[in-house]
C-alpha positions as CSV (number, residue, x, y, z in Angstrom):
1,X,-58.2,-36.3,16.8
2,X,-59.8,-33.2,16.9
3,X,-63.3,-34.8,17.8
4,X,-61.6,-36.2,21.3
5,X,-59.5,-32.1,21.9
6,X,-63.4,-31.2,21.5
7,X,-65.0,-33.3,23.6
8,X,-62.6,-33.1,26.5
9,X,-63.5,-28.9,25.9
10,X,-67.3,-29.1,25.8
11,X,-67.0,-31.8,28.9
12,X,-69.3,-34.5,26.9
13,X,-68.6,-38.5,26.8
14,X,-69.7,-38.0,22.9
15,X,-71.0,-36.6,20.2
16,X,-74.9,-36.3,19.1
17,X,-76.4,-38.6,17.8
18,X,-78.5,-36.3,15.6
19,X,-76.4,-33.1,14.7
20,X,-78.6,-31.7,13.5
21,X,-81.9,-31.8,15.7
22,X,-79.7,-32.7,19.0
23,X,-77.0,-30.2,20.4
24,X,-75.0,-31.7,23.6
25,X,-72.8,-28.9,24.0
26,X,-70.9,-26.0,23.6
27,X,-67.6,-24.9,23.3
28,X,-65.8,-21.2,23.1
29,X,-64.5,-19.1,20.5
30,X,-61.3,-19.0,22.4
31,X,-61.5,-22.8,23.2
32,X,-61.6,-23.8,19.0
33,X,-59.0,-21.1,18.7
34,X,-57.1,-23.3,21.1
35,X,-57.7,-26.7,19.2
36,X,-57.0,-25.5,16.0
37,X,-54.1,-24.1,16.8
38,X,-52.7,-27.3,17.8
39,X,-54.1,-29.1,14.9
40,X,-53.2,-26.9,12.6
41,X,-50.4,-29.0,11.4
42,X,-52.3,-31.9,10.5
43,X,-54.6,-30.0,8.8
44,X,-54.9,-28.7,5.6
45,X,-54.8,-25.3,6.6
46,X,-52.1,-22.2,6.1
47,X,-52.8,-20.2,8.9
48,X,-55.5,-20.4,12.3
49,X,-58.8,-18.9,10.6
50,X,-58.5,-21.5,8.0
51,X,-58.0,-24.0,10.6
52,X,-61.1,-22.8,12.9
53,X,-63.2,-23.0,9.8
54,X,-62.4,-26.9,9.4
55,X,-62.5,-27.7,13.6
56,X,-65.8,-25.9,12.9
57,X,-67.2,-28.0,11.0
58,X,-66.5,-31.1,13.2
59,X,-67.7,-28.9,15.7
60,X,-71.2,-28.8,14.1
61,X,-71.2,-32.8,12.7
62,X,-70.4,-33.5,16.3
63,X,-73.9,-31.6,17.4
64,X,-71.9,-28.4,19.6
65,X,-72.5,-25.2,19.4
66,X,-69.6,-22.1,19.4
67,X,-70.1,-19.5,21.7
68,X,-69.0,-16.0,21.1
């Protein structure tokens, strides 16, 4: 799942458990670039900036920030 590709990048044993008062972490630009390329298959996406703007929205309910 993307939530695991995420937490491996941000180097966190989870996610917040307020999203939106907490943030745990941060991840790259280039490093959600990364997973949704690779997820980009499974998602319902036609091309990378589609699938950036889905893995960025995990990113958020997750309680990361993107850098960059």
């Amino acid at each position: 799942p993307a939530s695991v590709l995420l937490k491996k990048a941000a180097k966190i044993n989870k996610g917040s458990g307020e999203p939106n008062r907490t943030k745990v972490g941060k991840v790259t630009d280039a490093q959600l670039a990364e997973i949704a390329e690779i997820k980009k298959a499974d998602l319902n996406a036609h091309d990378v900036d589609m699938a950036k703007r889905i893995i960025a929205g995990t990113v958020r309910s997750m309680g990361l920030e993107v850098e960059g």
